[in-house]
C-alpha positions as CSV (number, residue, x, y, z in Angstrom):
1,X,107.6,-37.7,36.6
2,X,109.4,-40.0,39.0
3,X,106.4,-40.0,40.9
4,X,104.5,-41.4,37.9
5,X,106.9,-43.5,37.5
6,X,106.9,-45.1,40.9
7,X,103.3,-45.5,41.2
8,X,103.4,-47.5,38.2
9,X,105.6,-49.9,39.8
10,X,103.9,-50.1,42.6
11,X,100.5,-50.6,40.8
12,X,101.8,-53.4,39.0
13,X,103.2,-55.1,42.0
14,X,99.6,-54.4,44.2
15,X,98.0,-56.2,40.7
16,X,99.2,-59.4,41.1
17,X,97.4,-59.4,45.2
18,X,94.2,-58.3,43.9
19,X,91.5,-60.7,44.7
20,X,89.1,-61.6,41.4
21,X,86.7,-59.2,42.3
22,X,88.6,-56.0,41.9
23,X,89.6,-54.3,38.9
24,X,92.6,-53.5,38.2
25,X,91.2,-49.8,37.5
26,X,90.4,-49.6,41.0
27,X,93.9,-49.2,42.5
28,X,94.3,-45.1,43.1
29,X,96.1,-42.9,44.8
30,X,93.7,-43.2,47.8
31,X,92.9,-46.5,47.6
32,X,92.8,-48.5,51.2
33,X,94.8,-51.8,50.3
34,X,92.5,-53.6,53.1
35,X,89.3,-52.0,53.3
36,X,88.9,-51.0,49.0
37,X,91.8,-53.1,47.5
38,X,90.1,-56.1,49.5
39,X,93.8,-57.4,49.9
40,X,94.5,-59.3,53.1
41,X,97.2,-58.8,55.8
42,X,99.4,-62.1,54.4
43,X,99.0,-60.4,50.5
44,X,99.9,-57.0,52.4
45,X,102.5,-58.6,53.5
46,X,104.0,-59.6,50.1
47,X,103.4,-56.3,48.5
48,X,106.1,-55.4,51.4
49,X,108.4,-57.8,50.7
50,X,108.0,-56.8,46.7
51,X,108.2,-53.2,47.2
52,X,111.4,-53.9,49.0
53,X,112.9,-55.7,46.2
54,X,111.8,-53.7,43.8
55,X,112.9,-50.3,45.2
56,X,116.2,-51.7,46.9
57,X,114.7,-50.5,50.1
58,X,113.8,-52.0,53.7
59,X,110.1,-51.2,55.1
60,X,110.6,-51.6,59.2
61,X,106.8,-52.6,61.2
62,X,105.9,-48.8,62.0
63,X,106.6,-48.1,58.2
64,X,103.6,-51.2,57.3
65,X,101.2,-50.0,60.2
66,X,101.2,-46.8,58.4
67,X,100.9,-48.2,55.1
68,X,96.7,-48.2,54.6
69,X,96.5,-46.6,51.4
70,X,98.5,-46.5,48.3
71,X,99.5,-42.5,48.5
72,X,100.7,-43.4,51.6
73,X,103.1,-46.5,50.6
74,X,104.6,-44.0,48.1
75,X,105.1,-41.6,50.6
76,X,107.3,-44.1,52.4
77,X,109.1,-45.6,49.3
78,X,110.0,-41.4,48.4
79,X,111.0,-41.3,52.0
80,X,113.2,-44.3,51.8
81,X,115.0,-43.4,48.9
82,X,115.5,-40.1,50.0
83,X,117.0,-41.3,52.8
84,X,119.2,-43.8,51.7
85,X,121.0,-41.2,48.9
């Protein structure tokens, strides 16, 4: 459930980069934020700092270089919070 709950967070943060031409429908679980999300490195960059914000955490470079799809950014943010408890 807090999974759910967490990708719908995320979702609606990754909305607001979307370029025109992608539907908000197309943002899944394995969805590549460059190469399907069509979302550019200075957008991917934002989602970063908003992720942050929103899940009180801190995302260091290795945790962004792994950061291609969006199962994998909710793998980190679980990992984070996990950590920090």
């Amino acid at each position: 459930m807090e999974d759910d709950h967490r990708f719908t967070q995320l979702k609606d943060i990754v909305k607001m980069y979307l370029p025109e031409d992608v539907p908000v429908g197309a943002i899944g679980m394995d969805s590549n934020f460059i190469k399907e999300l069509n979302i550019n490195s200075a957008n991917l960059v934002d989602i970063v700092l908003d992720v942050e914000d929103a899940f009180g955490i801190r995302l260091e470079n290795e945790d962004m270089d792994r950061m291609q799809t969006v199962r994998d950014a909710l793998n980190i943010i679980t990992q984070k919070l996990r950590d920090k408890k």
